[in-house]
C-alpha positions in Angstrom: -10.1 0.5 -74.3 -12.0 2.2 -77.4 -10.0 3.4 -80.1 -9.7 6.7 -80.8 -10.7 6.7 -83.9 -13.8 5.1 -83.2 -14.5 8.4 -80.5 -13.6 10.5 -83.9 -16.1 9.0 -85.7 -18.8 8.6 -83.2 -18.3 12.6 -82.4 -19.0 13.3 -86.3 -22.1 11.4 -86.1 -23.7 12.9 -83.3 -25.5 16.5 -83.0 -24.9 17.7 -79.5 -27.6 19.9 -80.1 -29.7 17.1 -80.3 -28.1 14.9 -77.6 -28.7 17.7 -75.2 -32.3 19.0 -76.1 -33.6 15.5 -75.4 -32.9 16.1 -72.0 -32.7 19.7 -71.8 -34.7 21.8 -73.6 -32.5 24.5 -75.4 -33.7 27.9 -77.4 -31.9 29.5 -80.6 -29.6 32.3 -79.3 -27.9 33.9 -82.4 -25.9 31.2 -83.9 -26.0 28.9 -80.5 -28.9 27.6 -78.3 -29.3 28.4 -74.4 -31.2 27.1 -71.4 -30.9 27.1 -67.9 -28.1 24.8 -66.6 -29.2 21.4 -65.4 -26.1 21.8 -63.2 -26.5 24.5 -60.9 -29.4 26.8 -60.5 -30.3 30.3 -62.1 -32.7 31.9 -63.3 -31.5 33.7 -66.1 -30.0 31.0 -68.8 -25.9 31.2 -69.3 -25.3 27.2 -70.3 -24.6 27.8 -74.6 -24.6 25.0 -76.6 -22.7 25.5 -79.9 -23.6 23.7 -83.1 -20.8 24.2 -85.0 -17.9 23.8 -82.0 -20.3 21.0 -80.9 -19.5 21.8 -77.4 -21.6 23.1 -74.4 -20.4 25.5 -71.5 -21.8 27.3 -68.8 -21.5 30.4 -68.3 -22.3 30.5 -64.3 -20.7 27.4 -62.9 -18.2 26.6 -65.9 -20.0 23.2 -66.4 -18.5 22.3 -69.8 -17.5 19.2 -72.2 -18.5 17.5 -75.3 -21.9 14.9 -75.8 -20.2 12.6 -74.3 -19.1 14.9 -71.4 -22.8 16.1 -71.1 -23.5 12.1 -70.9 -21.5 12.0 -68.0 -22.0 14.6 -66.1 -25.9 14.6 -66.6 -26.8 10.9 -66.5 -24.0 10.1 -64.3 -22.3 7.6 -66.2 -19.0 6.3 -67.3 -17.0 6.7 -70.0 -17.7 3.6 -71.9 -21.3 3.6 -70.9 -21.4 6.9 -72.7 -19.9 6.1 -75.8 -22.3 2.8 -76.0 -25.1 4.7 -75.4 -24.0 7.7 -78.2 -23.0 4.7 -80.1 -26.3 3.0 -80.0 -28.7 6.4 -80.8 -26.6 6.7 -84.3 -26.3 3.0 -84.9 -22.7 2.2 -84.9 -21.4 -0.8 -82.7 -18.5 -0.3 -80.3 -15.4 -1.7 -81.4 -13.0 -3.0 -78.5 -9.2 -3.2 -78.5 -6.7 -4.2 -75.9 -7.6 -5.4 -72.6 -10.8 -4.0 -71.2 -10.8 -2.6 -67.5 -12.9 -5.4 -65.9 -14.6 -8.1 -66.9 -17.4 -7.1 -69.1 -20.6 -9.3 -68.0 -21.8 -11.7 -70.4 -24.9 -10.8 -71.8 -26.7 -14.4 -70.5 -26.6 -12.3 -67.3 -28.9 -9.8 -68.6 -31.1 -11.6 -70.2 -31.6 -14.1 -67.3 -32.5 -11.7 -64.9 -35.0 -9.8 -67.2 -36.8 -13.1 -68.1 -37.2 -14.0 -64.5 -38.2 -10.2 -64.3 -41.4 -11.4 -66.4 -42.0 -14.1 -64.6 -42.4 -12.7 -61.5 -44.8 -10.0 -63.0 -47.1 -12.9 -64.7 -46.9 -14.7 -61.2 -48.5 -11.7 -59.0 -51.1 -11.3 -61.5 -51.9 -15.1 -60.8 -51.6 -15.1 -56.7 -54.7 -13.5 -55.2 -52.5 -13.5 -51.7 -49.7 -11.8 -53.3 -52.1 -9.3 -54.6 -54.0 -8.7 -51.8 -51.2 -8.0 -49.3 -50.1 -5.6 -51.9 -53.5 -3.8 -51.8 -53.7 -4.1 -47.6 -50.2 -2.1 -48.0 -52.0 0.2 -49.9 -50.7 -0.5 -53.1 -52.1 0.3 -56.4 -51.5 -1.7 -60.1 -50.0 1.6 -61.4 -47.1 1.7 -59.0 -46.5 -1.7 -58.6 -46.4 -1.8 -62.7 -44.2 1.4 -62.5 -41.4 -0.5 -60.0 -41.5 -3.9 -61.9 -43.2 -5.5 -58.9 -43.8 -9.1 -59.2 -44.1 -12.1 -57.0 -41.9 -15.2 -56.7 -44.1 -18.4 -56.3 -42.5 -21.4 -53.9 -41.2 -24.2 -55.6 -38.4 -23.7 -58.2 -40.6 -21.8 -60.8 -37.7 -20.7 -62.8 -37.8 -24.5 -64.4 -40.6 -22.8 -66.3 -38.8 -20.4 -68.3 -35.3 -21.4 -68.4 -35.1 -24.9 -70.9 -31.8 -25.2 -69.4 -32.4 -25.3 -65.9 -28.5 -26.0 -65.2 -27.2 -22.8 -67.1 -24.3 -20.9 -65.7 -26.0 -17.7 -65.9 -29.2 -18.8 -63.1 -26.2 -18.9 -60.6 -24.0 -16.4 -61.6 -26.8 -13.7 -62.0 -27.8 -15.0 -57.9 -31.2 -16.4 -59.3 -30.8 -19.6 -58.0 -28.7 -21.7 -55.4 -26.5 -24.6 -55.8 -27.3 -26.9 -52.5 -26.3 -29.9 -51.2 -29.4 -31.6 -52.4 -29.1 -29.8 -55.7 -30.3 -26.4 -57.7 -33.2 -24.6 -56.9 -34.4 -20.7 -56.8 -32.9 -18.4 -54.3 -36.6 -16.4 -54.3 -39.5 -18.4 -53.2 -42.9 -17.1 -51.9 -42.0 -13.6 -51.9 -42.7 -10.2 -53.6 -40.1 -9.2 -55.8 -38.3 -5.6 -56.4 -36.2 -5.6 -59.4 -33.3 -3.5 -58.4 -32.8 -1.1 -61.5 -29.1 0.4 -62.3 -28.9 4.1 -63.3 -29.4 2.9 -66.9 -32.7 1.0 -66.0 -31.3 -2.5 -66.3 -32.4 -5.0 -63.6 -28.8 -6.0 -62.2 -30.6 -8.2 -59.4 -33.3 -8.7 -56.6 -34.8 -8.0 -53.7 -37.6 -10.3 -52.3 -40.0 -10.2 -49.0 -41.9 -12.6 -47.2 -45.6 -12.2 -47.3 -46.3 -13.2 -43.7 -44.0 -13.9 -40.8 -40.8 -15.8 -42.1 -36.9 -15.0 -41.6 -35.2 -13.2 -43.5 -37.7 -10.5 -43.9 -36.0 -9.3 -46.9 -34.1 -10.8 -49.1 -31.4 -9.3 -51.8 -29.7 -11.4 -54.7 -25.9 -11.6 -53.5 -23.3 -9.8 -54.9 -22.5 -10.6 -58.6 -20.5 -9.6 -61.5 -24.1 -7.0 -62.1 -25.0 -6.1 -58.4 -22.6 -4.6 -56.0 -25.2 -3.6 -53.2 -22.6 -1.1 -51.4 -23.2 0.9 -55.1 -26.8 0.4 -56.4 -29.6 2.6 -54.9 -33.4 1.0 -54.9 -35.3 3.2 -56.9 -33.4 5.6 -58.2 -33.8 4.9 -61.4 -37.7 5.7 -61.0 -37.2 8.4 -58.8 -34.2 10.6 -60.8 -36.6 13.2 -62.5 -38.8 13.6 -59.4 -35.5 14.2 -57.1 -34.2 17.0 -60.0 -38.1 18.7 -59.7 -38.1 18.5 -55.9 -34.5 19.7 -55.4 -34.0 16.7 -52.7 -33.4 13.5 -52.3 -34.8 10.8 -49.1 -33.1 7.7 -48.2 -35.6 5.4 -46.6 -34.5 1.8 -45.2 -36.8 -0.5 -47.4 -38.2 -1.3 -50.4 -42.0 -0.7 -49.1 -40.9 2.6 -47.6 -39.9 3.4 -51.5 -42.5 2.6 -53.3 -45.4 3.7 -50.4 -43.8 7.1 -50.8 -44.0 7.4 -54.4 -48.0 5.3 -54.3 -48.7 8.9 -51.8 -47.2 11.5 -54.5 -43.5 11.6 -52.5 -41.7 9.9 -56.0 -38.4 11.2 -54.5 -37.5 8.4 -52.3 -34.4 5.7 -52.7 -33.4 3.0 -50.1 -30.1 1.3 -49.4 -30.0 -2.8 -50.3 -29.3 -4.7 -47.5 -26.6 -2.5 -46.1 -25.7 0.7 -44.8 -25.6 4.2 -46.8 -22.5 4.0 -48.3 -20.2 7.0 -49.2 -20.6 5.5 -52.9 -24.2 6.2 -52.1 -23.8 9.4 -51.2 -21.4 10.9 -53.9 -23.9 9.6 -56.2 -27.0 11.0 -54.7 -25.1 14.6 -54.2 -24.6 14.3 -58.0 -28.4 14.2 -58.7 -29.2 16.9 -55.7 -28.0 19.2 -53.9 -30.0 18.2 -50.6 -30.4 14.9 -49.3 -32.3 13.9 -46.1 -32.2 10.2 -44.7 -35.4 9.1 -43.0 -35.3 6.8 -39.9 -37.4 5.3 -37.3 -37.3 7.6 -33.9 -36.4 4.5 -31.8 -33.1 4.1 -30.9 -32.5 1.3 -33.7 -33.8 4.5 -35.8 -31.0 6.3 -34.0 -28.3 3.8 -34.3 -28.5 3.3 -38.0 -28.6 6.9 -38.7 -25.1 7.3 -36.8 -23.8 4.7 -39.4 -25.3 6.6 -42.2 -23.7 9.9 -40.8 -20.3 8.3 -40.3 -20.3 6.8 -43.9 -21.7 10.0 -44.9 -18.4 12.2 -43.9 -15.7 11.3 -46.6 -18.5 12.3 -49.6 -20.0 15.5 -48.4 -19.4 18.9 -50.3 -19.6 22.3 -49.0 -22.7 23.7 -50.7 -24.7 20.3 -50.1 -27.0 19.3 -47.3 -27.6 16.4 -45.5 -30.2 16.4 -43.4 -31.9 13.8 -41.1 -35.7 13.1 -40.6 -36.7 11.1 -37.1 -40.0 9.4 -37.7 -42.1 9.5 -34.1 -41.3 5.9 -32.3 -42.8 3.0 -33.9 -43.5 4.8 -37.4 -41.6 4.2 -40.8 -42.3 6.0 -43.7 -44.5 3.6 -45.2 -46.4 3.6 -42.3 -46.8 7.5 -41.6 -47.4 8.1 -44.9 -50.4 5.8 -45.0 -52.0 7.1 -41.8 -51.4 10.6 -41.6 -50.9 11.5 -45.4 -48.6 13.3 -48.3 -49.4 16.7 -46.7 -48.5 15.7 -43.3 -44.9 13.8 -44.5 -43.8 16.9 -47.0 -44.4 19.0 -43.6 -42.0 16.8 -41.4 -39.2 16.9 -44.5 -39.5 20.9 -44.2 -39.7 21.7 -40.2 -38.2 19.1 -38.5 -35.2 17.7 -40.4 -31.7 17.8 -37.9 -28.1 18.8 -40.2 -26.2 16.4 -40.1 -23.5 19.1 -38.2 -26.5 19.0 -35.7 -26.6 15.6 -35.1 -22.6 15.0 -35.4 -22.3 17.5 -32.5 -25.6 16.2 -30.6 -24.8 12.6 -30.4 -20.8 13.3 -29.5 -22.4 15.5 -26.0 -25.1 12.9 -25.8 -24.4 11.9 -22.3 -21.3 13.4 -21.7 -20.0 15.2 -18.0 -18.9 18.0 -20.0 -18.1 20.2 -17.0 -15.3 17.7 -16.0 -11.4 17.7 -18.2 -12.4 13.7 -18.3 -15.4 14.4 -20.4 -14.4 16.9 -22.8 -11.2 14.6 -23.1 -13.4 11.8 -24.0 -15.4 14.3 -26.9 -12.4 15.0 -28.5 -11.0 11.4 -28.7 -14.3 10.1 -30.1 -15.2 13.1 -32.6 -11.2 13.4 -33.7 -11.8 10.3 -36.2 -15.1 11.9 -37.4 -13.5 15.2 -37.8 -10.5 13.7 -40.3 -13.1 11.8 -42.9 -14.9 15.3 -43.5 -14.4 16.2 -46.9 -16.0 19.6 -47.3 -13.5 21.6 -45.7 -15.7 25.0 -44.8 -18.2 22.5 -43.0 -15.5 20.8 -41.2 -13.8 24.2 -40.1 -17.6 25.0 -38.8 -17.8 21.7 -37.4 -14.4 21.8 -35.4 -15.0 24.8 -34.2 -18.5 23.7 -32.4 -16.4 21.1 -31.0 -13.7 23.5 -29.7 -16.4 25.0 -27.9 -17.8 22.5 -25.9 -14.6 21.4 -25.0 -13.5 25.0 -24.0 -11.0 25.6 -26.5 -10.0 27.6 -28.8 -10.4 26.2 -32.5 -7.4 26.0 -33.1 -5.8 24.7 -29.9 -7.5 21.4 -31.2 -4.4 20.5 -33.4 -2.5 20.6 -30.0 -4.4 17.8 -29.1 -4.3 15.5 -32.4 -7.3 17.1 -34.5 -5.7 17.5 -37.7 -6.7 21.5 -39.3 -9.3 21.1 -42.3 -7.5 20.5 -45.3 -9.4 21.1 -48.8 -10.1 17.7 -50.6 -12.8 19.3 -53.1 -11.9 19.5 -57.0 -9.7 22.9 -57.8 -13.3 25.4 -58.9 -13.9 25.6 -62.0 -12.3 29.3 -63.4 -14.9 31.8 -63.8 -12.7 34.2 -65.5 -11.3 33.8 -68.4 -7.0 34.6 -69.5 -6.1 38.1 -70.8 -6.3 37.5 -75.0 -2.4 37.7 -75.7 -1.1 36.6 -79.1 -0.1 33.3 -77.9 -3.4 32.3 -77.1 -4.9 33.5 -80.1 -2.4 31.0 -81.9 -3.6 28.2 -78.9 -7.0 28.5 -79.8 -6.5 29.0 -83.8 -4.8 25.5 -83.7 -7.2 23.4 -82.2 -9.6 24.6 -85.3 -6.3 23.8 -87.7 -4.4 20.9 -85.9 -2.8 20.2 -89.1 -0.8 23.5 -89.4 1.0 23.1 -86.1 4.0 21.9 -87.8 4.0 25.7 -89.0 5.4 26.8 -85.6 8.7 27.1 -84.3 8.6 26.9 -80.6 11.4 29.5 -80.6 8.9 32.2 -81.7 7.1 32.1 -78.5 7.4 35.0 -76.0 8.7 33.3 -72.5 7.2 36.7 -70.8 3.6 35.2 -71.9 2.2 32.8 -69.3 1.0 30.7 -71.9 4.1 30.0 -73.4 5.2 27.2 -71.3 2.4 25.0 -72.0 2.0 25.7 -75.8 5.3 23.6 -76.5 3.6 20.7 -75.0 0.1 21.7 -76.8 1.8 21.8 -79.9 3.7 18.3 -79.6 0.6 16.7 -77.6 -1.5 18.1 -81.1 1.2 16.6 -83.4 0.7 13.2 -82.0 -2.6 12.9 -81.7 -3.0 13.7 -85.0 -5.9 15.7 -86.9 -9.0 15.5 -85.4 -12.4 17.2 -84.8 -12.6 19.6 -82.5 -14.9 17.4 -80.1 -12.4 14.5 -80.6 -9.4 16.9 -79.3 -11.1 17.4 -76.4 -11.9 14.0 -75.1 -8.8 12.9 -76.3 -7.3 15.4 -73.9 -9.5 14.0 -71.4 -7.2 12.8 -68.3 -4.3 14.5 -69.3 -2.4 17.5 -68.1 -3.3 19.5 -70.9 -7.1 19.1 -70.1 -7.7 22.3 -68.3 -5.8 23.8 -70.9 -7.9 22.4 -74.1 -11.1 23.1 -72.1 -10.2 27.1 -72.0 -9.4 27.3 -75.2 -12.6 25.5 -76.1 -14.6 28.5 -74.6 -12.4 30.8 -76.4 -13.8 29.9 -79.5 -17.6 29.7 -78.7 -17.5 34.0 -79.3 -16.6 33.3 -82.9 -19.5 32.8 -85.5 -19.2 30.0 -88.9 -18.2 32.9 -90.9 -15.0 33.2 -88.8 -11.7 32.6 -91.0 -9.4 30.4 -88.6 -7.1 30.5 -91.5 -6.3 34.0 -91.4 -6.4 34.6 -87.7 -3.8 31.4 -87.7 -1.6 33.6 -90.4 -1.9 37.1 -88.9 -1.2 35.2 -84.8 2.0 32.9 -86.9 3.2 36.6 -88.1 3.1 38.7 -85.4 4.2 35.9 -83.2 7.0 36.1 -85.6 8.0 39.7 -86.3 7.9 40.1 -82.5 10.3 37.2 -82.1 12.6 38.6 -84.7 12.6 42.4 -82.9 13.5 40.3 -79.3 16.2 38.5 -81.4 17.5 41.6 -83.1 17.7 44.0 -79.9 19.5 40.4 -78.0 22.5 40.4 -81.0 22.4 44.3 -80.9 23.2 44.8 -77.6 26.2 42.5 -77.6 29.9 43.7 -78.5 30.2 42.7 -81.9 33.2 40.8 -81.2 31.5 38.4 -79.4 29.7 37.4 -82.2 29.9 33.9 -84.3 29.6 34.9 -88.0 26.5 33.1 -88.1 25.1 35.8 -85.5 26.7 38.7 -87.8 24.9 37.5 -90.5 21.7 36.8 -88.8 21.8 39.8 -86.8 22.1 41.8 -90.8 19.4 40.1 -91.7 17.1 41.2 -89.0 18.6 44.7 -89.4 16.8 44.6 -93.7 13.1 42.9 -92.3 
């Protein structure tokens, strides 16, 4: 875990401003900047950035957070990866306490794999044969340089870089095998793919041979680094061309990848030695709204794009699209590409992709006596498992109700025979209106600018006919624990907890007020009135009882009220 403290301080040293203009480019707009939000698309900008709140929100979609949210959302990273990489622009190093979540990987790993990374690259600049099946694939220097291509010689050429051949790290980082008749490298007379993470780190390889030779391709195993069901070849090259083209392709190999981007088509990623996974997906739908896999024609072409669909279902999103492109039989990208040309490939992507609702429903009839009770029994018992993983529910009630039709049913006679309604898995939306001002809010939002006066109000003051009410209590303890902090720091230390939602709306709140705004006085006139109202609801309570029923610590409170 990072201190808290340490977020504190990290938050004071960085200028979202900055933080965000590196990668968005923002505009003065009075006393904040604007731009178009890289999280939704419009054409007329409503994502502010304040300076002073150091906080950004949306307008349009609610998109809204602190650098390190914008960190997240935008370069898709975690938490910690966020902080180290805020941590590293302003110099500070990140202090650990406590037990960390995993196992951090030592940094021999890293280092290992990026010095064989240079290696390989010397190596195909020494091998005629490697370059010239790159060239006969239609290869130039520029994209090979681009994607970190290299070659891996036969032998055990590692021995040349690494003095200590027998280092933990070769094997751990799955650059070399321990064998019966000893060590030697796991990559021999291949070309070489550095597979990049999101940050651009080489967390492992994948090699292929340069004539006939089994395996074809080759992929470093799993390792504390590479987790192949979660890394994407090529992403990291291919995230700005994916935001400017609006889509993203999922090829099957590496060639397909980087022949695509050598014809102008920079948009591509491939899977590594497995199936799409719905870890894949979530994180390609994060980068695009529209993502189209690309397959052979064939029924191999066929068969793997049924496992990509059914991996597919638990990360789609109503508002995405997934799409499928069916090369013609005995064509792969890389191929088609090469012979028929940019022009004709960008055509295929826009005419003659099939939704993936399409080809759900088309493969489940494929073949089917759907004229006989046998047949439309069988449909339903093979799409009812298909139908439960959806996760978008508006695309699933569209989907279901397809399938009621060819079964001849209604839609929602399918529950009657074990297909489960659609039931809403997406996020709660993100609230485009914002809560009436009431006084109690106006006291909400004042505290989070002066976290050190909370201990000026008594919970008793609050009005229980305001809906706010029953959440300031806990904002007001929650604020007294975590002590005084920054207005950035408030919010990521809310970050995970119940009063998130809560903090994130009051956040907004104060982007409409300029510097020159006096927190201290709206904090005073909110305390009072919160107050004076308090004391008339107390006053007309001990008024309305029979005096007799009073203690005399309610007569005299209830003269009191009577002379303020």
């Amino acid at each position: 875990m990072i201190p808290r403290d340490f977020i504190d301080t990290l938050l004071a040293r960085v200028d979202i401003v900055d933080v965000i203009d590196r990668r968005v480019p923002l505009k003065k707009a009075g006393q904040n900047y604007q731009a178009c939000c890289p999280f939704h698309s419009e054409k007329t900008p409503s994502f502010t950035v304040s300076p002073t709140k150091q906080f950004y929100h949306c307008f349009g979609c609610g998109a809204h957070g602190t650098a390190l949210g914008f960190l997240m959302e935008y370069e898709h990273m975690s938490f910690p990866d966020a902080v180290g990489a805020l941590a590293q622009d302003v110099g500070l190093p990140v202090p650990e306490s406590g037990e960390p979540d995993r196992p951090r990987p030592p940094p021999a790993l890293w280092d290992a794999l990026e010095q064989a990374a240079q290696l390989y690259k010397k190596q195909l600049k020494q091998t005629p044969k490697a370059i010239d099946y790159l060239k006969q694939r239609g290869l130039t220097g520029v994209i090979a340089a681009r994607y970190g291509i290299g070659y891996a010689p036969d032998g055990s050429p590692l021995k040349q870089v690494f003095a200590d051949y027998t280092a933990d790290a070769l094997a751990a980082s799955g650059l070399v095998i321990d064998g019966d008749r000893g060590r030697y490298d796991r990559f021999r007379d291949r070309i070489m793919f550095p597979i990049r993470n999101i940050k651009g780190q080489i967390v492992g390889f994948g090699g292929r041979v340069l004539d006939q030779g089994e395996p074809k391709y080759l992929n470093s195993p799993e390792t504390p680094l590479f987790h192949k069901g979660s890394e994407l070849y090529g992403l990291f090259e291919a995230r700005a061309a994916i935001k400017a083209a609006g889509r993203a392709i999922v090829v099957e190999g590496y060639m397909d990848v980087v022949a695509l981007a050598q014809h102008g088509v920079e948009f591509a990623v491939a899977a590594l030695g497995t199936a799409t996974t719905p870890i894949h997906v979530r994180t390609l739908l994060r980068h695009t709204d529209r993502l189209v896999y690309a397959f052979d024609g064939d029924n191999a072409g066929r068969k793997a794009a049924w496992r990509a669909l059914e991996n597919s279902l638990e990360a789609l999103q109503d508002g995405k699209e997934v799409s499928f492109l069916f090369l013609p039989e005995g064509e792969d990208p890389d191929s088609y590409i090469r012979t028929h040309g940019q022009a004709a490939f960008l055509h295929l992507l826009d005419s003659d992709t099939v939704p993936l609702s399409a080809f759900l429903i088309r493969e489940l009839a494929r073949d089917r006596k759907l004229d006989s009770q046998e047949g439309r029994a069988a449909l339903i018992k093979d799409a009812k498992p298909l139908l439960d993983k959806i996760a978008a529910p508006l695309l699933a009630s569209l989907i279901r109700r397809q399938v009621a039709d060819l079964a001849h049913l209604q839609a929602d006679e399918l529950g009657l025979v074990g297909v489960k309604p659609g039931a809403s898995r997406r996020a709660p939306p993100r609230p485009q209106r914002r809560p009436a001002p009431s006084r109690v809010r106006s006291l909400a939002r004042t505290l989070l600018m002066n976290p050190q006066r909370v201990g000026e109000v008594d919970t008793c003051w609050l009005d229980a006919n305001d809906p706010l009410s029953s959440r300031m209590g806990e904002l007001m303890a929650w604020l007294q624990d975590v002590g005084q902090l920054s207005l950035p720091a408030i919010a990521e230390a809310a970050r995970g907890s119940t009063l998130e939602p809560l903090v994130d709306e009051l956040m907004v709140d104060l982007l409409d007020k300029d510097d020159s705004w006096d927190w201290n006085a709206e904090f005073d006139g909110a305390v009072k009135q919160l107050r004076d109202d308090w004391q008339r609801r107390r006053w007309q309570e001990l008024a309305t009882r029979p005096l007799g029923s009073l203690s005399e610590s309610e007569r005299r409170e209830l003269t009191e009220l009577a002379r303020s």
